[in-house]
C-alpha positions as CSV (number, residue, x, y, z in Angstrom):
1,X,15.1,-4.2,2.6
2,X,13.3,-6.6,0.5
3,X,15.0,-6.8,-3.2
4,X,12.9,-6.3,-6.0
5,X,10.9,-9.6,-6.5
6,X,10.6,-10.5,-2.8
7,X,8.7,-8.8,0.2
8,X,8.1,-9.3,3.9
9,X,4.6,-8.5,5.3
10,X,3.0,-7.9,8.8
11,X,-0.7,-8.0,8.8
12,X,-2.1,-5.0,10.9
13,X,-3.6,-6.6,13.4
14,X,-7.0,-5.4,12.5
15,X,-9.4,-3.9,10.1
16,X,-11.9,-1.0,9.9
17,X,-14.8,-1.8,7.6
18,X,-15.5,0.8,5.5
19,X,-19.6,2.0,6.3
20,X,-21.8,3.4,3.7
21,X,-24.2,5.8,5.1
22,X,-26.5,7.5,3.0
23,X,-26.3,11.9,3.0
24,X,-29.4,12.6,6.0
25,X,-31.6,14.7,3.8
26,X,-33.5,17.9,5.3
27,X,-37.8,17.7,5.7
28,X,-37.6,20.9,3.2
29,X,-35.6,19.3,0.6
30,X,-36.4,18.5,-2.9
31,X,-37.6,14.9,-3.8
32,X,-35.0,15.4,-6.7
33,X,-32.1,14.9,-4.3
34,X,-32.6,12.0,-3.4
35,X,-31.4,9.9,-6.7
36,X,-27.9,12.0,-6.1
37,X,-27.6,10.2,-2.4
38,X,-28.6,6.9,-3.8
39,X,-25.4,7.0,-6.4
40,X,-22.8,8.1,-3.5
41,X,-24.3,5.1,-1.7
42,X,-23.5,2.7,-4.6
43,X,-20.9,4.0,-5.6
44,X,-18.9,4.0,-2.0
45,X,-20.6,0.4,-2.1
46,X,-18.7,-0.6,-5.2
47,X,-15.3,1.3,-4.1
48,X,-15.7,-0.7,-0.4
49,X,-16.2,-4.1,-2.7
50,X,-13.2,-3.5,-4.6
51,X,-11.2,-2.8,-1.2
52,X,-12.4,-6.0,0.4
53,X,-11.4,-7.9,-2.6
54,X,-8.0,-6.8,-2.8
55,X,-7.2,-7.1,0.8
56,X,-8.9,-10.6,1.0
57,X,-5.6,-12.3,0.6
58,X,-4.0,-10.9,3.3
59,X,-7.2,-11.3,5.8
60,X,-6.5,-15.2,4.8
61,X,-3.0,-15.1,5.5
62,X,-2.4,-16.1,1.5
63,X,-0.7,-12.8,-0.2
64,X,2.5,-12.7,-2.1
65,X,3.0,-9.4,-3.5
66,X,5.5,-9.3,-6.2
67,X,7.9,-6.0,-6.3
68,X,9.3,-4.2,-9.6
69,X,10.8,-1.6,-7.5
70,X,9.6,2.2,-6.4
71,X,11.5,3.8,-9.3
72,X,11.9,1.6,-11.5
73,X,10.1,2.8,-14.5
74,X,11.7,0.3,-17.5
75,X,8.9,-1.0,-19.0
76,X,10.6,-4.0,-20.1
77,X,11.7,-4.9,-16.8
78,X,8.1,-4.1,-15.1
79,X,6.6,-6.2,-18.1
80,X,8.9,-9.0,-17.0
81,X,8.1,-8.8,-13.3
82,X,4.5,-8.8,-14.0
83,X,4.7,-11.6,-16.1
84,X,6.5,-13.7,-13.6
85,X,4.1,-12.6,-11.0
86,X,0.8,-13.2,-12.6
87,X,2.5,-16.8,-13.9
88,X,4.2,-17.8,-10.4
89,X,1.0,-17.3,-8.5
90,X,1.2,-13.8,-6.5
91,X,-1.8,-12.4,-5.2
92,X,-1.0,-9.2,-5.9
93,X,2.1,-7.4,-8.0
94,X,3.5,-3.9,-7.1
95,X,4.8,-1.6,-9.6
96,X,6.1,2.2,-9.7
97,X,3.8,4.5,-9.6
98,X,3.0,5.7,-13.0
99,X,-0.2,5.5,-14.7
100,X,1.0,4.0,-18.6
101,X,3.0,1.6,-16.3
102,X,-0.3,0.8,-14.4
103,X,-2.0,0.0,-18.0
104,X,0.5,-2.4,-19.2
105,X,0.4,-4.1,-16.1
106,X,-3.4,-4.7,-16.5
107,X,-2.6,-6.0,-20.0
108,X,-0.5,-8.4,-18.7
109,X,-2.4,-9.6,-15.5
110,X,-5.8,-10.1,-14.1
111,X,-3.7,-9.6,-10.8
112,X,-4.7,-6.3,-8.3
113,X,-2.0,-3.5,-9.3
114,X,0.0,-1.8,-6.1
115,X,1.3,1.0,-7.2
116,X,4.7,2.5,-5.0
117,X,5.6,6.0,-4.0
118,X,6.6,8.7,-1.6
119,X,5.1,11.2,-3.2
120,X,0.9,11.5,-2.4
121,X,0.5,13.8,-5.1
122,X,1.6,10.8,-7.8
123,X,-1.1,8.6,-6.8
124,X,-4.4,9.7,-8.3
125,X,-3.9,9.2,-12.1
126,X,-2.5,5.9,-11.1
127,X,-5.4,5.0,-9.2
128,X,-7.5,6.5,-11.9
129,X,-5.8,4.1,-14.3
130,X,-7.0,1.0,-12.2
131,X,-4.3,0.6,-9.6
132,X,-6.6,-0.8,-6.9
133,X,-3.5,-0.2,-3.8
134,X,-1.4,2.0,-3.4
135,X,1.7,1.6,-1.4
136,X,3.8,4.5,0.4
137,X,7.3,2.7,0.5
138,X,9.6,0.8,-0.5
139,X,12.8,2.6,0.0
140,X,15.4,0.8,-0.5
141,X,16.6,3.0,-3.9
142,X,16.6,6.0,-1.3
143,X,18.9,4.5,1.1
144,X,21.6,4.3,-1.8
145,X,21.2,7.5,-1.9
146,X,21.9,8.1,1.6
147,X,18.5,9.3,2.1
148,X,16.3,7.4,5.3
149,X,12.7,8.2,6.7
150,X,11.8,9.2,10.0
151,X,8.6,7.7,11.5
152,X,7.5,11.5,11.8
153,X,8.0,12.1,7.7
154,X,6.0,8.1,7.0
155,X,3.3,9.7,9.6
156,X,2.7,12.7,7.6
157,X,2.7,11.3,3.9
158,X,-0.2,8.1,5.2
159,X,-2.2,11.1,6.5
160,X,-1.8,13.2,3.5
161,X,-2.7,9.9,1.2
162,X,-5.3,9.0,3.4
163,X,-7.1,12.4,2.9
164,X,-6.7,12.6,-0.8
165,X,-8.0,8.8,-1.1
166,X,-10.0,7.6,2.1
167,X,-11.5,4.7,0.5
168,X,-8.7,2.4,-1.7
169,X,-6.5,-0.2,-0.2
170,X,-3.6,1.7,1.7
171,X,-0.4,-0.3,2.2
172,X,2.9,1.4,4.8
173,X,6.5,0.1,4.7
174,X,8.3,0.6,8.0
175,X,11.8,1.3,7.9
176,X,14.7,-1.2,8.8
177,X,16.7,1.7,9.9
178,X,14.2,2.3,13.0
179,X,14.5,0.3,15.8
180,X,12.8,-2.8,16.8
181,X,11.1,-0.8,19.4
182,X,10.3,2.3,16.9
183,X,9.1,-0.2,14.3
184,X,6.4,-1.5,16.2
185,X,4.9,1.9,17.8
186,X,4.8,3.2,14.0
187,X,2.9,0.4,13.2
188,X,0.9,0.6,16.1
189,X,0.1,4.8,15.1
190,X,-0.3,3.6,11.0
191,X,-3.0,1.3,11.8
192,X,-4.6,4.4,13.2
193,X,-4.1,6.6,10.6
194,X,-5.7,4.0,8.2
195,X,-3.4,1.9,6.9
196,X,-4.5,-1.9,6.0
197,X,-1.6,-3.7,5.5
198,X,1.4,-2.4,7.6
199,X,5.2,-4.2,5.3
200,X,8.2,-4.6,6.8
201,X,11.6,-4.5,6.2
202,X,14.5,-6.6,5.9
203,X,17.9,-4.1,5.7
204,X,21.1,-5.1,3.0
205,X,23.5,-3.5,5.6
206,X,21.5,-3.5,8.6
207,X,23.7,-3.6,12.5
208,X,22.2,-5.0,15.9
209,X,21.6,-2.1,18.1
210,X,21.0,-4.0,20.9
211,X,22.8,-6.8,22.4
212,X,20.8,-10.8,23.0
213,X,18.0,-11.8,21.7
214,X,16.7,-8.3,20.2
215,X,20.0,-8.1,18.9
216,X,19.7,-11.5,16.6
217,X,16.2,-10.0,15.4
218,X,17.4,-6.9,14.0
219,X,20.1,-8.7,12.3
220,X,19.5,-9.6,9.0
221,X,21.4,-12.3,7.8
C-alpha cells in the first residue's frame, strides 16, 4: 500500500471522450426551449474541459499525485501535505474526502483536488466545493482494521459513483490483497465501468502467492 505522501499509478490503457450532444427537440416544440439545450450543451462543454485538464498529466505520462490519506481529516496535517505538494511539484494532491478540507486545500494550492473515499454518498459536497477527482480507494487505514475489498464490493461502489457523477475525473485503487491475476481483470472491468485512471498498490505485509517470477512481483520489498 502506498504510505501517505507516495503513490503508484497504472494508466488505463485508454480513454473515452466525453461527447456533448445537444437534447433532439420535437417539430411541435416551443422556440423557447431551445436556450435550455444550448446551456446543457455548455455546460457539459465546460464540465468535459475541466476533466480533460485534470487528467492531462496522466495522458502525458507526467502525474505525481500527492496522498494525505483516506481518513485523515487533521487539518494541520492535510495543510502540510498540501503545502509540500503544491511546493515539490505534484500534478495533483489527494486529500480525504470532506468538503471544508477541500476549501483549505484550494487556499493553499492552485493544484487539482482528489478527494478519497469508499463511501459514494460523501462525494458530492466535496465535488461541489471544487474537488475536480474523486478517488474511490486508498485503503490502507482499512486493512489495520482487518477490513479488505473484494473486486465484487470496488465493482459496485465505481458504478454507484459513476451514476451519481458521470462526468468528473474518476480514479480506482486496486487492492494488493488480490492477486496478480485478479488485479489485472479488475482493471480490465473498471476501465469499463468508467474509470480514468486505474492506481495500484504496493502492500506493507504483502506474501508471494505464487512461486518464480510472479512470485518476485507480488512481493513487495
Amino acid at each position: 500500500m502506498a504510505a501517505p505522501g507516495s503513490l503508484g499509478l497504472l494508466h488505463a490503457p485508454s480513454f473515452t471522450a466525453v461527447k456533448c450532444q445537444p437534447v433532439a427537440s420535437r417539430a411541435a416544440a416551443p422556440a423557447r426551449r431551445a436556450p435550455r439545450a444550448l446551456f446543457a450543451v455548455r455546460a457539459s462543454a465546460a464540465g468535459a474541459a475541466d476533466k480533460d485538464a485534470v487528467l492531462k498529466a496522466f495522458r502525458e505520462n507526467r502525474a505525481l499525485k500527492i496522498i494525505s490519506g483516506l481518513q485523515n481529516f487533521d487539518r494541520s496535517s492535510v495543510a502540510s501535505v498540501v503545502t509540500a505538494a503544491d511546493k515539490g511539484g505534484a500534478t495533483h494532491v489527494d486529500i480525504a474526502c470532506h468538503e471544508d478540507l477541500v476549501k483549505l486545500a484550494l487556499d493553499l494550492t492552485t493544484l487539482p483536488i482528489c478527494v478519497s473515499s469508499v463511501d459514494p454518498s460523501a462525494f458530492h459536497s466535496a465535488v461541489q466545493a471544487g474537488a475536480k477527482m474523486i478517488e474511490i480507494g486508498n485503503y490502507d487505514s482499512f486493512y489495520e482494521m482487518g477490513i479488505e475489498f473484494s473486486s465484487e464490493q470496488i465493482l459496485k461502489l465505481t458504478r454507484e459513483t459513476r451514476k451519481m457523477l458521470p462526468g468528473i475525473a474518476l480514479s480506482v485503487t486496486v487492492p494488493h490483497t488480490l492477486s496478480l491475476p485478479d488485479q489485472m481483470r479488475l482493471a480490465e472491468l473498471l476501465e469499463e465501468e468508467g474509470a480514468d485512471i486505474i492506481q495500484t498498490e504496493g502492500g506493507k505485509c504483502s506474501s508471494p502467492t505464487k512461486p518464480g517470477v510472479l512470485g518476485l512481483i507480488e512481493k513487495v520489498w
